[in-house]
Backbone bond lengths (Angstrom), bond angles and torsions (degrees), N, CA, C in turn:
res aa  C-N    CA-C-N  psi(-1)  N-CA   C-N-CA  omega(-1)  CA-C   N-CA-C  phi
1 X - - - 1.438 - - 1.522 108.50 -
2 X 1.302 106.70 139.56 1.765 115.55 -159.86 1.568 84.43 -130.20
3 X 2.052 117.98 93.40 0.968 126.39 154.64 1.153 119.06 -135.76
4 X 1.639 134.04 152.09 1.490 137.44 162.16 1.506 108.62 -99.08
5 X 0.942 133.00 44.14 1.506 135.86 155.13 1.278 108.98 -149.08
6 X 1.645 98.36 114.71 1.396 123.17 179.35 1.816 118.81 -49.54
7 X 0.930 116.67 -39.68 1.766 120.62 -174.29 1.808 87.24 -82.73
8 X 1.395 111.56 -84.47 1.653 84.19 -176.40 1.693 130.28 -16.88
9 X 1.329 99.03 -71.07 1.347 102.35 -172.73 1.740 120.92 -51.63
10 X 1.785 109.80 -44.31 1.501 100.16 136.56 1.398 158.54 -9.17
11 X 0.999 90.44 -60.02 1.569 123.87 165.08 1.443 128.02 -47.49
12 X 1.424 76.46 -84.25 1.704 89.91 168.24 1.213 125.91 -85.95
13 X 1.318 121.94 14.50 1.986 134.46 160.55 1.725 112.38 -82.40
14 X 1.778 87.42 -47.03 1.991 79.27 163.16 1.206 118.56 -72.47
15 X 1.625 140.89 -17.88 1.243 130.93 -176.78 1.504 115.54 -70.85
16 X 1.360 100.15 -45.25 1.286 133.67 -172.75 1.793 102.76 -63.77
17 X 1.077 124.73 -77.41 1.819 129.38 156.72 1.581 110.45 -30.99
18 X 1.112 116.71 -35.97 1.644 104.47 -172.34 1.574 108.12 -99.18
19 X 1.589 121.08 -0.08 1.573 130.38 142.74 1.118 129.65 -80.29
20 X 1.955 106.57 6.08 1.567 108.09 156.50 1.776 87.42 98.56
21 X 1.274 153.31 24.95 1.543 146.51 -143.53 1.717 97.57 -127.41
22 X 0.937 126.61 127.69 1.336 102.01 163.98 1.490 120.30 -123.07
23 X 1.651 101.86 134.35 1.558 121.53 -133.13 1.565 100.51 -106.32
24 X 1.338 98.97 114.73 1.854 98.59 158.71 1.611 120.16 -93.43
25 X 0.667 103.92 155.00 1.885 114.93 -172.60 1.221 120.86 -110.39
26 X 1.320 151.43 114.09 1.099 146.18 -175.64 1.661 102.45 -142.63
27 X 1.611 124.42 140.46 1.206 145.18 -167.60 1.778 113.95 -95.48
28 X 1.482 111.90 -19.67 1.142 114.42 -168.76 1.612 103.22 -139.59
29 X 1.401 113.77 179.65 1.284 134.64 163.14 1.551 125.56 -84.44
30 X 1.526 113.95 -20.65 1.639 132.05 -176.20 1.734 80.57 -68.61
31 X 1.669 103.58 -83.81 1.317 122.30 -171.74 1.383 128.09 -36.67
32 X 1.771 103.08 -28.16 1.876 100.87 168.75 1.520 104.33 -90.51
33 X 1.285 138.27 6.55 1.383 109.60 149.53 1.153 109.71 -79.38
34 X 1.338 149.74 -38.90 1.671 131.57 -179.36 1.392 97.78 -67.92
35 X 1.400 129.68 -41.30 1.842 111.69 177.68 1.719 100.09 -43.29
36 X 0.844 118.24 -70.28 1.163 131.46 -152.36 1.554 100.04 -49.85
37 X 1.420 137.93 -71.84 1.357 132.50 174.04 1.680 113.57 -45.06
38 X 1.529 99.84 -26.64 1.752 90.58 -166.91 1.585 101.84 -80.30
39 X 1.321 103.22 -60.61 1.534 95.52 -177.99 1.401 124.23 -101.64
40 X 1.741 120.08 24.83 1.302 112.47 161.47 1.576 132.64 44.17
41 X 1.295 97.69 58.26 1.750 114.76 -165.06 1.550 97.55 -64.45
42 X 1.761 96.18 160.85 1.673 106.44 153.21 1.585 99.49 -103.28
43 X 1.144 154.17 -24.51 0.964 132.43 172.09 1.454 99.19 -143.59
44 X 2.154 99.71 165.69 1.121 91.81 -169.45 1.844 92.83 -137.44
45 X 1.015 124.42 142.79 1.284 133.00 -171.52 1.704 111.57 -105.06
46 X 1.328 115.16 101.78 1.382 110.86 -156.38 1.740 121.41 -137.16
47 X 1.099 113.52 88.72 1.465 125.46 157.85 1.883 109.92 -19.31
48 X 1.319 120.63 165.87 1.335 132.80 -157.48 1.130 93.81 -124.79
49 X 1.146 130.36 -57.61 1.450 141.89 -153.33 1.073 113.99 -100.36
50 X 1.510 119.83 70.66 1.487 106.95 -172.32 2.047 91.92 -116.00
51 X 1.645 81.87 -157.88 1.812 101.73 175.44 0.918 119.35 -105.39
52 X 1.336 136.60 159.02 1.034 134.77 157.50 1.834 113.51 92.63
53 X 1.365 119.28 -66.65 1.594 143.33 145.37 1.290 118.11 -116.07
54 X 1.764 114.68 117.52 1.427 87.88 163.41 1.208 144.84 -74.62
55 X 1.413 119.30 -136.14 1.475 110.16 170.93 1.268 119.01 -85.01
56 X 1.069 98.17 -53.18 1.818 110.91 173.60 1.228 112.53 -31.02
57 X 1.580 108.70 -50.37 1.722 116.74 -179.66 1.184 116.63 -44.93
58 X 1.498 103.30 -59.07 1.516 125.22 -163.67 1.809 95.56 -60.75
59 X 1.563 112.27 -59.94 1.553 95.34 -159.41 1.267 117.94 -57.54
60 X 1.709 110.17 -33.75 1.376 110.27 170.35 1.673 121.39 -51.27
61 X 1.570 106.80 -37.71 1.455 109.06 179.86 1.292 110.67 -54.65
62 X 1.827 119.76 -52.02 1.427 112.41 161.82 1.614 153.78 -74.04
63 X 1.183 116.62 24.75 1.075 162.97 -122.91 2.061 94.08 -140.99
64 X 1.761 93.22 -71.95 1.211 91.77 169.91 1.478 130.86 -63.48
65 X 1.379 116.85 -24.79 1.493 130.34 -157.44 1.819 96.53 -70.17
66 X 1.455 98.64 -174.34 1.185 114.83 -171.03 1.472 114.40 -47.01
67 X 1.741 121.64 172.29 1.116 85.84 -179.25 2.030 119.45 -101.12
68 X 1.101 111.21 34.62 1.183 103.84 158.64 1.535 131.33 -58.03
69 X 1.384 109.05 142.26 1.220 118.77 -165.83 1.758 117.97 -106.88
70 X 1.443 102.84 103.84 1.413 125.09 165.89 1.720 120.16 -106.91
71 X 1.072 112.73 122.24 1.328 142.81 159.90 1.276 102.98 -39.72
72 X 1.676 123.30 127.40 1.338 110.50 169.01 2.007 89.68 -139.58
73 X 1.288 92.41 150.56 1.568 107.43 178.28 1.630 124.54 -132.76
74 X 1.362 95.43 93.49 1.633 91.15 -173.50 1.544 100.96 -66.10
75 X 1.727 97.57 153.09 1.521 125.82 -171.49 1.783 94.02 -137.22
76 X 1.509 107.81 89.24 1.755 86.95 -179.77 1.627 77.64 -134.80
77 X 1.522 99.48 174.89 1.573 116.80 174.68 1.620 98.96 -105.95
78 X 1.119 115.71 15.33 1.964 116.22 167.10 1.630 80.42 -86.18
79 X 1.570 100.62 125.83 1.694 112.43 177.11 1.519 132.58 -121.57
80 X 2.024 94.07 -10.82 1.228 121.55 176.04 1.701 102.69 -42.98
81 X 1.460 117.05 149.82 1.571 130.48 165.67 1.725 116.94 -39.34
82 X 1.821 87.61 -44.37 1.344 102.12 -169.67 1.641 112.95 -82.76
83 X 1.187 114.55 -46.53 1.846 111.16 159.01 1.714 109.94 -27.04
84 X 1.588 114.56 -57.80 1.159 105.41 -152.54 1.384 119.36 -81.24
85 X 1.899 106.75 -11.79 1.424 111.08 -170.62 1.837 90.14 -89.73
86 X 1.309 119.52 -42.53 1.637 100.05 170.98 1.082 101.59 -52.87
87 X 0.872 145.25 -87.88 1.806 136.56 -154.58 1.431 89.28 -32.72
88 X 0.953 150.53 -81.34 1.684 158.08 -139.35 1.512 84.84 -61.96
89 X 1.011 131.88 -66.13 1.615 126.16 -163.54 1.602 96.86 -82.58
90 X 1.008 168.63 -99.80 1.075 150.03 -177.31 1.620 118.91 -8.30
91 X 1.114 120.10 -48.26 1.996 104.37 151.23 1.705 75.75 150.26
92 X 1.070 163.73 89.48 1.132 158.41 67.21 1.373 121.39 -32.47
93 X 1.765 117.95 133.09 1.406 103.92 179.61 1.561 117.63 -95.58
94 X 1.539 106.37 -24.02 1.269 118.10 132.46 1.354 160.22 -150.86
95 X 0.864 154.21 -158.89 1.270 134.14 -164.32 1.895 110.38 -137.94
96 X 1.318 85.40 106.55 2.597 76.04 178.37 1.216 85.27 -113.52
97 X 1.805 83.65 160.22 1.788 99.69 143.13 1.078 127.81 -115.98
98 X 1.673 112.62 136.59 1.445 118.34 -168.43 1.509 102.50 -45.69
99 X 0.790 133.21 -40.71 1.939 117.95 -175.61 1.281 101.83 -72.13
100 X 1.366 141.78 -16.26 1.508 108.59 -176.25 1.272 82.82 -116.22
101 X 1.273 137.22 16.08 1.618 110.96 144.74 1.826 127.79 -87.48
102 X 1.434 85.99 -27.72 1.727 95.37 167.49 1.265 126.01 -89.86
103 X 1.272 112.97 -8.56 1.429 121.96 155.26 1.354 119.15 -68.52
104 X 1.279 129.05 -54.09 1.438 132.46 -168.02 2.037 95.18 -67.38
105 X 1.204 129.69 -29.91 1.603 128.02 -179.08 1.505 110.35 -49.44
């Protein structure tokens, strides 16, 4: 999971662990490219708005990589139509928004 807010990412690490998942954590976009080579995810749970790289960067960065196939799911609070269809065309498999995922809890 590729987030810079600590309680989100919280959050959704216990949801994620108690579906049996086991969850790496990363705060930035620098830091999820070494996640990404070190532990070789199937999916990746990924905020927009980060530091350092954003998201956009990053998915595109993975996007380029080998061709193994990881799942990536943007989680941003950009909720506009148009946020979510870039994410979708930029290689997201899907796209939420943090409020109607923390809403429905």
């Amino acid at each position: 999971m590729v987030e810079d807010d600590p309680m989100i990412m919280n959050l959704v690490t216990i949801y994620l662990e108690k579906a049996g998942y086991d969850v790496v954590n990363v705060e930035d976009g620098e830091k999820a490219k070494d996640m990404y080579f070190t532990h070789a995810p199937c999916l990746i749970i990924l905020d927009l708005m980060l530091p350092k790289v954003s998201g956009e960067a990053f998915c595109r960065w993975v996007r380029k990589q080998d061709a193994r196939e990881v799942s990536i799911i943007m989680l941003s609070a950009k909720a506009r139509t148009e946020d979510k269809i870039a994410g979708l065309k930029m290689g997201a498999d899907k796209y939420k928004n943090k409020m109607s995922i923390f809403g429905s809890l």
